[in-house]
C-alpha atoms as a printed R data frame, in Angstrom:
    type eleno elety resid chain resno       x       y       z
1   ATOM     1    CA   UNK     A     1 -10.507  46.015  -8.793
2   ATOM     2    CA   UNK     A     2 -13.368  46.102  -6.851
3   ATOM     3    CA   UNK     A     3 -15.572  49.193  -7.375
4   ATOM     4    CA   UNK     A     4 -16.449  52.307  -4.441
5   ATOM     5    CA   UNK     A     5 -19.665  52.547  -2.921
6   ATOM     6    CA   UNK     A     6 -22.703  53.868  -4.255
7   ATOM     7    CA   UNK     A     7 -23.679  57.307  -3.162
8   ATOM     8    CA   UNK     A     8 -26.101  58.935  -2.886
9   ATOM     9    CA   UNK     A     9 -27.393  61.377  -5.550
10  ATOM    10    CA   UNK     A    10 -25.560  59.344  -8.575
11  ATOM    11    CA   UNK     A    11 -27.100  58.823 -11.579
12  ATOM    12    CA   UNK     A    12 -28.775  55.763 -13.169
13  ATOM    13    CA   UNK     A    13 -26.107  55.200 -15.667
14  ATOM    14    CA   UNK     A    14 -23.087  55.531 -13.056
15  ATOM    15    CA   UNK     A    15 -25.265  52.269 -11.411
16  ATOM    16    CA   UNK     A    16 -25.155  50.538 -14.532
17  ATOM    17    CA   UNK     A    17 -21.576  51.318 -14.990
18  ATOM    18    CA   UNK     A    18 -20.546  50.073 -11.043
19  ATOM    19    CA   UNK     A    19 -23.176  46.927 -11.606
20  ATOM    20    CA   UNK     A    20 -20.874  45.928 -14.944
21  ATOM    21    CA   UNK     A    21 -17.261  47.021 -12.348
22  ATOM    22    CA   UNK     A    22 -18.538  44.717 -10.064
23  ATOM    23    CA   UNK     A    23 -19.769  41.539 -12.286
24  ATOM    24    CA   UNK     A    24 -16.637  41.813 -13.914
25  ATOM    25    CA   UNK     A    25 -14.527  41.741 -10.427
26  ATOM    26    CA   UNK     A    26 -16.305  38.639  -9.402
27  ATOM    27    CA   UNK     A    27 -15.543  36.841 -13.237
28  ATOM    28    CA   UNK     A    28 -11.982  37.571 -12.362
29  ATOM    29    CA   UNK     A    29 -11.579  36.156  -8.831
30  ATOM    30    CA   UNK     A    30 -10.658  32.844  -8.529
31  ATOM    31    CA   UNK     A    31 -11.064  31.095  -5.391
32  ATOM    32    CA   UNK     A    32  -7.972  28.539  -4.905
33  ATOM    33    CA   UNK     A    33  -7.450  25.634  -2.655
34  ATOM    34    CA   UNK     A    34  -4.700  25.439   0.294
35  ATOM    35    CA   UNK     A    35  -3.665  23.238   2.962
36  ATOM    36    CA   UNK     A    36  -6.617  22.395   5.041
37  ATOM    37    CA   UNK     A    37  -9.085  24.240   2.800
38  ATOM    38    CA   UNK     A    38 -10.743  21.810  -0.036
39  ATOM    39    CA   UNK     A    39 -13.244  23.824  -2.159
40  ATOM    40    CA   UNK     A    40 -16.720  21.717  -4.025
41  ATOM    41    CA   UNK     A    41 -17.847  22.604  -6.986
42  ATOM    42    CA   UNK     A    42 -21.452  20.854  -7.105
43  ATOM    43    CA   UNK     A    43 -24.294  21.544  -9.928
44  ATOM    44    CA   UNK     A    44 -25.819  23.959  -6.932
45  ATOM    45    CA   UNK     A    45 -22.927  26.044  -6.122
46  ATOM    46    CA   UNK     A    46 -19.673  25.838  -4.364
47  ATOM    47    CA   UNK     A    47 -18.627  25.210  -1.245
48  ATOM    48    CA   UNK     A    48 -15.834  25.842   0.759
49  ATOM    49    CA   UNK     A    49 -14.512  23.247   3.310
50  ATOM    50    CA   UNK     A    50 -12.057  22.550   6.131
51  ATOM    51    CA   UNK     A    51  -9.771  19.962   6.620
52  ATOM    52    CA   UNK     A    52  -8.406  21.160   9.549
53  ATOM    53    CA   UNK     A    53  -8.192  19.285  12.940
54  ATOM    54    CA   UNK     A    54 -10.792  20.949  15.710
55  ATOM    55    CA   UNK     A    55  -7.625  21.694  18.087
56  ATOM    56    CA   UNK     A    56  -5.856  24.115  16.154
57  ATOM    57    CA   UNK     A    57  -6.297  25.125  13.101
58  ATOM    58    CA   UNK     A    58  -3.830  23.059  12.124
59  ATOM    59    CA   UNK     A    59  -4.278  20.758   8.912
60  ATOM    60    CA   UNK     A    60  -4.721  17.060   9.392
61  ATOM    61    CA   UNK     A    61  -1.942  15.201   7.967
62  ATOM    62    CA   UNK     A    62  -2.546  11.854   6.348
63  ATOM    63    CA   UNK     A    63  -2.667   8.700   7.956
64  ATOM    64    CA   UNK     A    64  -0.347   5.678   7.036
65  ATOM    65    CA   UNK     A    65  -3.519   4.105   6.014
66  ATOM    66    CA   UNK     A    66  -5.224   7.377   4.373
67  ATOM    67    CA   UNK     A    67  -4.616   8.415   0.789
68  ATOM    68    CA   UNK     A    68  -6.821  11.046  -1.603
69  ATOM    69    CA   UNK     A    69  -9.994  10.411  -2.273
70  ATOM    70    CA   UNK     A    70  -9.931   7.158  -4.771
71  ATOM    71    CA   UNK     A    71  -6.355   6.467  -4.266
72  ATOM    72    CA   UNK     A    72  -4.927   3.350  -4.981
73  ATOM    73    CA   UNK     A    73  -1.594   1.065  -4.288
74  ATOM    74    CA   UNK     A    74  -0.490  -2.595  -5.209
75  ATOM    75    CA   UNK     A    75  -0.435  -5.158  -2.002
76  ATOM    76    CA   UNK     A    76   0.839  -8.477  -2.266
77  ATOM    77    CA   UNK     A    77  -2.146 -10.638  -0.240
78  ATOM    78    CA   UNK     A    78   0.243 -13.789  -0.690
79  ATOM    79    CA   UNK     A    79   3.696 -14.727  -0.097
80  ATOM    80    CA   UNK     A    80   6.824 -13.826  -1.958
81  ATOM    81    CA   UNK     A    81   7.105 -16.907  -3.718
82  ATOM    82    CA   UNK     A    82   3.326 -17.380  -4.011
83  ATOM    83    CA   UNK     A    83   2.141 -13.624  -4.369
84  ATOM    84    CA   UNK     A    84  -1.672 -12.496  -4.954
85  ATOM    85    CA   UNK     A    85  -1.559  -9.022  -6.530
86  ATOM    86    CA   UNK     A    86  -4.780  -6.753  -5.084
87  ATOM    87    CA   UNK     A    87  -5.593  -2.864  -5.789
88  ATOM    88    CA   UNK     A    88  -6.355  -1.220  -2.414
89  ATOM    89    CA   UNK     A    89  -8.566   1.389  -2.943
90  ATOM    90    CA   UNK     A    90  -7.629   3.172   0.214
91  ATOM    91    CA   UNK     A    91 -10.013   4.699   3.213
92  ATOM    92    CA   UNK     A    92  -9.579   8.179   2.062
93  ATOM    93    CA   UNK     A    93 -11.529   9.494   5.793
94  ATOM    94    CA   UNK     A    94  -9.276   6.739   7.719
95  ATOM    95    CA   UNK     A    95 -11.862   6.005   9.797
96  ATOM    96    CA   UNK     A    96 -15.302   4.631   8.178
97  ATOM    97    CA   UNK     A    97 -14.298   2.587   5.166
98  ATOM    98    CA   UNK     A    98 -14.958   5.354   2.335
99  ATOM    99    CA   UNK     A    99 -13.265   5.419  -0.651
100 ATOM   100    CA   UNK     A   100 -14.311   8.909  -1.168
101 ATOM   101    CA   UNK     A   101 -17.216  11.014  -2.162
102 ATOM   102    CA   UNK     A   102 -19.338  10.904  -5.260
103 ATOM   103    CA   UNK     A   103 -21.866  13.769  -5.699
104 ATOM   104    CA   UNK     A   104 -25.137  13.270  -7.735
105 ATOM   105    CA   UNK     A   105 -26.987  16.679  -7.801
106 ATOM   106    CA   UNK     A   106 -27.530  16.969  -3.933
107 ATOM   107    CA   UNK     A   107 -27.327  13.538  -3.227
108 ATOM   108    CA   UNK     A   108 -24.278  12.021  -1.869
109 ATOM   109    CA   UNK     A   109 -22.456   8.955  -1.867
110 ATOM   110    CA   UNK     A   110 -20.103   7.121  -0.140
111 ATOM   111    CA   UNK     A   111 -18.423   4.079  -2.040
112 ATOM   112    CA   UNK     A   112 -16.345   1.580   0.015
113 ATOM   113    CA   UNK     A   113 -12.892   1.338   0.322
114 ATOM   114    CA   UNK     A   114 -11.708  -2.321  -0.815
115 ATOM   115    CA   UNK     A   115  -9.436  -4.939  -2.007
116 ATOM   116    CA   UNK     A   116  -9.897  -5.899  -5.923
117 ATOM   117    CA   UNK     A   117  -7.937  -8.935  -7.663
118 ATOM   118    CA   UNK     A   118  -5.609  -7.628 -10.360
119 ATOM   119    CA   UNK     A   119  -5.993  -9.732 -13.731
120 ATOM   120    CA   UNK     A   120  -3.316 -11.773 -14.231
121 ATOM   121    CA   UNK     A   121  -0.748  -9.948 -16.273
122 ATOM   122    CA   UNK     A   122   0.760  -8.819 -18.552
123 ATOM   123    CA   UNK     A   123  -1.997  -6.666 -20.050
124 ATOM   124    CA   UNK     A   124  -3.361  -3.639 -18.765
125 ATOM   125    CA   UNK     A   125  -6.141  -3.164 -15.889
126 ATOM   126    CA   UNK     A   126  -8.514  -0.414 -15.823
127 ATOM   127    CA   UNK     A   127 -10.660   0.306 -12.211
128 ATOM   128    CA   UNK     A   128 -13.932   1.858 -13.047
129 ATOM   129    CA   UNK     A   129 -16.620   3.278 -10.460
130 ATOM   130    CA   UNK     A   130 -19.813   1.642 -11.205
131 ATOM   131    CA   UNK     A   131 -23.005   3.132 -10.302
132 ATOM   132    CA   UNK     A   132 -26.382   2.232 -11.000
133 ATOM   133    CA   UNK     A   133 -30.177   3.336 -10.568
134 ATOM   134    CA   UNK     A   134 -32.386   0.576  -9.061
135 ATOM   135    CA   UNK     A   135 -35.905   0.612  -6.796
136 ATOM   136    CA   UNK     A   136 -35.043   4.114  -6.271
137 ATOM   137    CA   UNK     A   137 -31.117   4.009  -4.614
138 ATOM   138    CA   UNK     A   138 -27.789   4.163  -6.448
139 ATOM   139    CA   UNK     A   139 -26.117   0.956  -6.207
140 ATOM   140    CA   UNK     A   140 -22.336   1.646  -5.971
141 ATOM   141    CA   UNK     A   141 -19.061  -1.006  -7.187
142 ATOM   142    CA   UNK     A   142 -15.693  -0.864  -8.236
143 ATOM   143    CA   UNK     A   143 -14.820  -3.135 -11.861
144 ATOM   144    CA   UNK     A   144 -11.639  -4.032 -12.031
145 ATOM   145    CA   UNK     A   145 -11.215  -6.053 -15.635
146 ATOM   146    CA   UNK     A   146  -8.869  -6.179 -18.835
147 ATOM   147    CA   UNK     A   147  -9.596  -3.848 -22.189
148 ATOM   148    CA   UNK     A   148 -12.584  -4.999 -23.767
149 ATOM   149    CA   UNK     A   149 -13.799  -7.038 -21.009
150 ATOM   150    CA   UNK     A   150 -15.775  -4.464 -18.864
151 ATOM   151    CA   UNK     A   151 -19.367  -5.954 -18.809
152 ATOM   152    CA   UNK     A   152 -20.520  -2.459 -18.333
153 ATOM   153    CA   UNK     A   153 -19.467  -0.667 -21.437
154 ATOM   154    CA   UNK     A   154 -21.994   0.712 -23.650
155 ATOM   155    CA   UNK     A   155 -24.701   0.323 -21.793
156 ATOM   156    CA   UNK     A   156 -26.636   3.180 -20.738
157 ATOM   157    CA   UNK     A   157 -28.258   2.111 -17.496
158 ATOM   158    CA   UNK     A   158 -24.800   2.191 -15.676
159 ATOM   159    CA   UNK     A   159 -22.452   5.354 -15.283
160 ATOM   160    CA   UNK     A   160 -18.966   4.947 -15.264
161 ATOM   161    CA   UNK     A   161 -16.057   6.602 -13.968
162 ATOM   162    CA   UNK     A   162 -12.393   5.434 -14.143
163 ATOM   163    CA   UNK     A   163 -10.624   5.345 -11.434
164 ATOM   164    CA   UNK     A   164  -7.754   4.062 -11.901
165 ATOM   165    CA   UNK     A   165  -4.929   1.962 -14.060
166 ATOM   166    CA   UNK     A   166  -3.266  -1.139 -13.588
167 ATOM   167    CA   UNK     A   167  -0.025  -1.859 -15.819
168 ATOM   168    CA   UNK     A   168   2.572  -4.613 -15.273
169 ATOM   169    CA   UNK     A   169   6.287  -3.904 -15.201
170 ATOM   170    CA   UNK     A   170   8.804  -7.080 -14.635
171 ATOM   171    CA   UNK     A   171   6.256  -9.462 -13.692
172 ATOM   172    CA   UNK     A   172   4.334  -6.939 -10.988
173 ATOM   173    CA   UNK     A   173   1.881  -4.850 -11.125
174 ATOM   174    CA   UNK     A   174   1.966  -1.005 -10.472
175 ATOM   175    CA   UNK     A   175  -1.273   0.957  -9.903
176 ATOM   176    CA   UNK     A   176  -1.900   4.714 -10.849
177 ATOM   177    CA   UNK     A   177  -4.431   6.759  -9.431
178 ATOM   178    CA   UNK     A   178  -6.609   8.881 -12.060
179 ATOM   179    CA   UNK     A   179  -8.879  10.849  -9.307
180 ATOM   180    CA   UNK     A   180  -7.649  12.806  -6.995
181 ATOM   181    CA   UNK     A   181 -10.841  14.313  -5.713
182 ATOM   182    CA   UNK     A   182 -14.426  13.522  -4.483
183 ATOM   183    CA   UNK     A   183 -16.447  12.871  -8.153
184 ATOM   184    CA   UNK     A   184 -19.346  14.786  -9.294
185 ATOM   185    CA   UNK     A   185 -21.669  13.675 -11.396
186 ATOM   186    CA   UNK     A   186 -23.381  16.325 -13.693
187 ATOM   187    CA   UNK     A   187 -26.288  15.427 -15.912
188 ATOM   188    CA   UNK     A   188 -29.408  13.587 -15.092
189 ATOM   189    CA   UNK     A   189 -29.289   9.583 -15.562
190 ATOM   190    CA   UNK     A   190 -31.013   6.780 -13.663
């Protein structure tokens, strides 16, 4: 509960006692998420944001087209009889060709949205976010590539983040999302 007032005439040790009231008060409030309201937590702080449309108040509702941030589905780029599975990482703004938001101290970044090739089955897939430090920008990719055969792994100049999973049920492949949300970044690296 959130302490009274301070008035005036009380004694130093009743302003130690309200400073504790109120640090503990803010430990135990919890700021939670609705619809149109997405909250940030960044290395700097939080912020709180709106996903509301300008007319109303009103929250947005996805487009066919839109997804979360990083989402993913299975298209067929070929023909029933001749099918090419790809992972769409979906436009997550449904209008500029982001995949979503990745956070890097202050900086941010906006990886695109694209088609990848799925491996030819039936082992499993795994979609990694690739980014990389070089002549001062971050370089940005999605991986998509078989256990064992990420070119990427163990080496320290190149951060990755898995995105997503690719398994293979009856001769097709089914795609599951493992972000929901923008990415942040904590640590330093480059």
């Amino acid at each position: 509960m959130l302490p009274n007032k301070l008035t005036h005439g009380e004694k130093l040790a009743d302003l130690f006692r309200k400073y504790n009231e109120m640090v503990d008060y803010l430990h135990g409030t919890r700021l939670v998420a609705g619809n149109g309201i997405r909250i940030n937590h960044l290395p700097a702080g939080m912020t709180i944001e709106s996903t509301a449309t300008a007319t109303g108040g009103t929250p947005s509702a996805p487009a066919a087209e839109k997804g979360h941030p990083f989402d993913l589905q299975i298209i067929n780029d070929g023909t029933e009889e001749s099918p090419v599975w790809k992972v769409k990482v979906f436009d997550s703004l449904g209008s500029n060709n982001t995949a979503g938001i990745v956070y890097i101290g202050t900086t941010r970044l906006y990886p695109p949205a694209q088609n990848l090739s799925v491996p030819a089955g039936p082992n499993p897939s795994y979609i990694d976010l690739v980014i990389h430090y070089e002549n001062n920008q971050y370089v940005m990719d999605f991986v998509i590539y078989t256990s064992g055969n990420n070119p990427y792994e163990n080496n320290d100049q190149y951060c990755l983040k898995r995105i997503g999973t690719v398994s293979w049920q009856n001769n097709e492949p089914t795609a599951v999302s493992r972000i929901i949300q923008d990415i942040e970044i904590f640590g330093r690296w480059a």
